[in-house]
C-alpha positions in Angstrom: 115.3 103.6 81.6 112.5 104.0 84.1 109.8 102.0 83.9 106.5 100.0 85.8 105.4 101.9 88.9 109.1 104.5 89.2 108.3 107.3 87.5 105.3 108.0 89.7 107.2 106.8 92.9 110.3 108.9 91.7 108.4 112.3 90.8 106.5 111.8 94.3 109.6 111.7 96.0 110.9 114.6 93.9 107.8 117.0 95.1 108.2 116.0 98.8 112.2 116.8 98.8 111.1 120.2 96.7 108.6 121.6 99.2 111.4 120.4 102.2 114.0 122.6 101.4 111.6 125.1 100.7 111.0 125.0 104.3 114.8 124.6 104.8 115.2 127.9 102.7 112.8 129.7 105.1 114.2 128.4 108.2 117.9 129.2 107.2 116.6 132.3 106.8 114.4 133.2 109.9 117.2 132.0 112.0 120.1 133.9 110.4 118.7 137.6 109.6 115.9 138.1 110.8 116.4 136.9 114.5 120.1 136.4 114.1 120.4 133.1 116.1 120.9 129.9 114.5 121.2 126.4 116.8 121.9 123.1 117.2 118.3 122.1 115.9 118.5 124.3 113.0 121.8 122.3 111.6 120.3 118.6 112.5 117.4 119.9 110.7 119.3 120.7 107.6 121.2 117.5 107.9 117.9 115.6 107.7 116.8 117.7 104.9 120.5 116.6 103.3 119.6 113.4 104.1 116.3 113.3 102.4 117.8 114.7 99.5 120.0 111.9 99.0 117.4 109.2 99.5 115.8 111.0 96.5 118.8 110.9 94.6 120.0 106.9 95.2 116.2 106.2 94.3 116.2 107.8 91.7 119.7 106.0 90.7 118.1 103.0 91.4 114.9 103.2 89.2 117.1 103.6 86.5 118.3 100.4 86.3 114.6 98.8 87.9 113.3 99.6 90.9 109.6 99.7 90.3 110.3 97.1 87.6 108.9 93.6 88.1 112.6 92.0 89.5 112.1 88.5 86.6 112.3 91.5 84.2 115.6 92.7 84.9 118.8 91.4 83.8 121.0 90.3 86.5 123.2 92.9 86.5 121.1 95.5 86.9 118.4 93.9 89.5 121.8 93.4 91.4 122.6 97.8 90.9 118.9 98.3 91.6 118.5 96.4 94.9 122.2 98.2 96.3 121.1 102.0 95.5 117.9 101.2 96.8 119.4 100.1 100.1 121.4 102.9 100.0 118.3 105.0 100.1 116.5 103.0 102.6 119.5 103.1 105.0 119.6 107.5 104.9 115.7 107.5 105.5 116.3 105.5 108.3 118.6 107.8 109.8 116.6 110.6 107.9 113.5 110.1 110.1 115.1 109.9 113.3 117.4 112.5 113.1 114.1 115.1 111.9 112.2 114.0 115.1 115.5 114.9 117.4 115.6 118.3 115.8 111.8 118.3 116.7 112.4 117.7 120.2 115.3 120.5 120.3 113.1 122.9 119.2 110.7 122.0 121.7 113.3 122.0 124.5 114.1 125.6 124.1 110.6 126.1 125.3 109.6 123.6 127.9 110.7 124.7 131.6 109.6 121.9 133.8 112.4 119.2 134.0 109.9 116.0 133.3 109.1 117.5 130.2 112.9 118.1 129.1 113.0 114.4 130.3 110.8 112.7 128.2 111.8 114.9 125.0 115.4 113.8 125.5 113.9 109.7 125.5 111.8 110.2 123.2 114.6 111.8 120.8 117.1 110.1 121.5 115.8 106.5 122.1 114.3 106.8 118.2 117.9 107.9 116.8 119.6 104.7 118.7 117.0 102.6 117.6 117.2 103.6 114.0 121.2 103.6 113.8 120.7 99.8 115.3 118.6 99.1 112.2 120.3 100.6 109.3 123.7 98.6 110.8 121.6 95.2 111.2 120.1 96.8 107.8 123.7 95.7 106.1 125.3 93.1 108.4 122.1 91.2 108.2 124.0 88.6 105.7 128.1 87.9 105.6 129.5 89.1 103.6 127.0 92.3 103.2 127.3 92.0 99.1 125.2 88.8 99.8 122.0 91.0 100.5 122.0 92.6 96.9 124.0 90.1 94.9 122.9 86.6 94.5 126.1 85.7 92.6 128.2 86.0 96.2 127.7 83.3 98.7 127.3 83.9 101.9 125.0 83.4 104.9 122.2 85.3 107.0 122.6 85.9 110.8 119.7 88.2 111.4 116.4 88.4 110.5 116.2 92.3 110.0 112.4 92.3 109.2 111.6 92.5 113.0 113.8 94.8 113.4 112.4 97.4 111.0 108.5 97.1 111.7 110.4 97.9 115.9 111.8 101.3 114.0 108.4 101.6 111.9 106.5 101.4 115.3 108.5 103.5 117.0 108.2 106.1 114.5 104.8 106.2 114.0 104.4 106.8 118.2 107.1 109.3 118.1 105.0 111.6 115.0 101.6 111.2 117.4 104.0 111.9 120.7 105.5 115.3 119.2 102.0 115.7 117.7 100.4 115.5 120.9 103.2 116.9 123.4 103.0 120.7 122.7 99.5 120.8 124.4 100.4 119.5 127.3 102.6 122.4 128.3 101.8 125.4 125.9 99.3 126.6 128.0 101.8 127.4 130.4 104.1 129.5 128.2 104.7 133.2 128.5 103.4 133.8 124.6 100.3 135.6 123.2 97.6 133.1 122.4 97.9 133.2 118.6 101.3 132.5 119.3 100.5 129.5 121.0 97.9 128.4 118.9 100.7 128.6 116.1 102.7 126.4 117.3 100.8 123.6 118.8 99.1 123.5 115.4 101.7 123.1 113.3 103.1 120.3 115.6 99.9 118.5 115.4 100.7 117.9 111.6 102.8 115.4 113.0 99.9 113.2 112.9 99.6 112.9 109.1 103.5 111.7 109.3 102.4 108.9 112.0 99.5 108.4 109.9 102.6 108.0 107.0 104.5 105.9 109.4 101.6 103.8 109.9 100.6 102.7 106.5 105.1 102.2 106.2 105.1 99.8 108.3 102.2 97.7 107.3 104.0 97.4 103.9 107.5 96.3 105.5 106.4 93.0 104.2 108.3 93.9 101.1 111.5 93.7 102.2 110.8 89.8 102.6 110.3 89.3 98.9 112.0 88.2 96.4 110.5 90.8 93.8 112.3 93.2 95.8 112.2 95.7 93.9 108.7 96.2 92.6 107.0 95.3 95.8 108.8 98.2 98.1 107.8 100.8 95.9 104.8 101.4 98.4 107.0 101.7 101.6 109.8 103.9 99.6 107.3 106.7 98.8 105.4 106.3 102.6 109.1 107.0 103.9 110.0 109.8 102.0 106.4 110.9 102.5 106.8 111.2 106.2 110.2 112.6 106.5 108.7 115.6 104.1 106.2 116.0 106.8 108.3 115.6 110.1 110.4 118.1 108.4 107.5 120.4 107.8 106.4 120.6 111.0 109.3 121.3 112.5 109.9 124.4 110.1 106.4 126.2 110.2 106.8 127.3 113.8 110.4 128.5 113.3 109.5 130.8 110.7 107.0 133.2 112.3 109.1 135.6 113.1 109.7 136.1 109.4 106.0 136.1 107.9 104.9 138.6 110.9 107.8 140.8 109.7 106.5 140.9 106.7 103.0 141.6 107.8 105.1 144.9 109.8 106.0 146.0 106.8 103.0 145.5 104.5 100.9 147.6 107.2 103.3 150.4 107.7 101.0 153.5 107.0 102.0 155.2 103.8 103.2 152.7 101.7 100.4 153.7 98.7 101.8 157.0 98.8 104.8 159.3 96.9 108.5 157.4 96.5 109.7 159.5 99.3 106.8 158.8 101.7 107.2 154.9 100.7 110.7 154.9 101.4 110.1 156.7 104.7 107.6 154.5 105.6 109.9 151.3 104.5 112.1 152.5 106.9 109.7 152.7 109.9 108.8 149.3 109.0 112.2 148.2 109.4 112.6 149.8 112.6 109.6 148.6 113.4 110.9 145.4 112.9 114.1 145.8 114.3 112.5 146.5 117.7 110.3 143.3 117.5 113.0 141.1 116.8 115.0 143.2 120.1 112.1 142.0 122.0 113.1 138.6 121.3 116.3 139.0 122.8 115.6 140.8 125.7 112.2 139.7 126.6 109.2 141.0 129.0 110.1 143.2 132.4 108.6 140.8 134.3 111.1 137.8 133.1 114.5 137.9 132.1 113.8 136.4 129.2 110.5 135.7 127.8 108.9 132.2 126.4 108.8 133.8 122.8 112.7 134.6 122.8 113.5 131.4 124.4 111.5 130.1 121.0 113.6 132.0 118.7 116.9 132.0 120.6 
């Protein structure tokens, strides 16, 4: 049974994974029908969603048999199942996070044209993901043998300190959400887009600082790992992590699906829609055309350029 502080940590992390795949829903979408190109960042971007998912799920696991719970209360047994499942969750956030900010910078490198900014996005992306798959390994080799972490009942001895290690990923995260916060207005300017196009973008990717703000307050309470009422004492840092996964996720679906909401808005304002069944179908079908021709101009871009800024977006 759940009990202490769980069932508020748990239903937190229930809403955050909710409202993700709602954007994971959207984005499928947008990519697959209505401009009929899906990519690289789109599937690491669904994996992270995946991955979120199943921190949820081994939480939750593991706030049925305490986590949240004062760890004196607990009989051994299941303090020992509590501490492993939440482990288990810890270690796919870790990769969770990282692998959300690479699909981030993917995105972002389908739009960028000078070669210092493709630079520092591939750093910045891929310096995160080693450092976090460095962490979640020292995460369960810390101790030999690894049972040792969760379960005082096998001996066994510690090697590495892995608290140094996480606050290094819990930095690193934190500058990476105000880096891809703060990036897109360096070179948006520059892009061949309209303005509100622009605008879009640059503003959703600013969200980013709420997840560093996330990331921030995480790493401050990575002083739970070190103690020994494990598993009341990280409920704090469990529901920051899942909180700023959720919103690294977000921000990397809200400029992927315009395309889809200003189809939409083709349709809506198609002239008579209000009007007789025939007239409405008539008009839905202009609407459609009307559409169809947008999403060609994705693909084939301005006279001027080969291919435009906005297909290179959506491509």
């Amino acid at each position: 049974m759940m009990g202490g502080r769980a069932p508020m940590a748990i239903a937190s992390m229930w809403c955050l994974t909710a409202v993700t795949f709602i954007f994971v829903l959207l984005r499928l979408y947008t990519r697959a029908v209505v401009v009929h190109q899906v990519g690289w960042d789109d599937h690491i971007f669904v994996f992270s969603a995946v991955l979120l998912l199943l921190y949820t799920v081994s939480l939750n696991l593991s706030a049925t048999y305490g986590f949240g719970q004062p760890i004196t209360d607990l009989p051994l047994e299941d303090a020992v199942l509590a501490v492993k499942w939440e482990m288990v969750g810890q270690t796919f956030a870790v990769i969770g996070m990282a692998t959300a900010k690479v699909s981030l910078g993917l995105f972002l490198l389908r739009i960028v044209f000078e070669t210092w900014h493709k630079v520092v996005l591939v750093v910045a992306s891929l310096s995160l993901l080693i450092v976090s798959i460095l962490t979640a390994v020292i995460f369960w080799i810390q101790c030999i043998p690894p049972q040792s972490v969760f379960d005082p009942r096998v001996e066994g001895r510690c090697i590495i300190k892995v608290t140094p290690f996480s606050i290094l990923l819990g930095s690193w995260c934190a500058a990476a959400d105000f880096f891809f916060a703060a990036f897109p207005w360096v070179f948006i300017w520059q892009l061949n887009m309209r303005y509100g196009e622009m605008v879009t973008i640059a503003a959703s990717m600013s969200l980013g600082v709420l997840a560093g703000a996330c990331g921030i307050i995480r790493t401050i309470d990575l002083s739970g790992l070190a103690s020994a009422n494990y598993t009341e004492y990280t409920v704090n840092l469990i529901v920051w992590s899942a909180a700023e996964l959720a919103i690294t996720m977000v921000c990397a679906g809200i400029p992927v699906i315009r395309p889809l909401f200003r189809r939409n808005k083709a349709i809506s304002r198609t002239p008579g829609a209000s009007s007789s069944n025939d007239e409405s179908k008539h008009s839905f079908t202009r609407g459609c055309v009307s559409h169809k021709s947008h999403v060609e101009l994705y693909r084939l871009g301005s006279k001027a350029n080969n291919r435009s800024d906005e297909e290179m977006l959506n491509t």
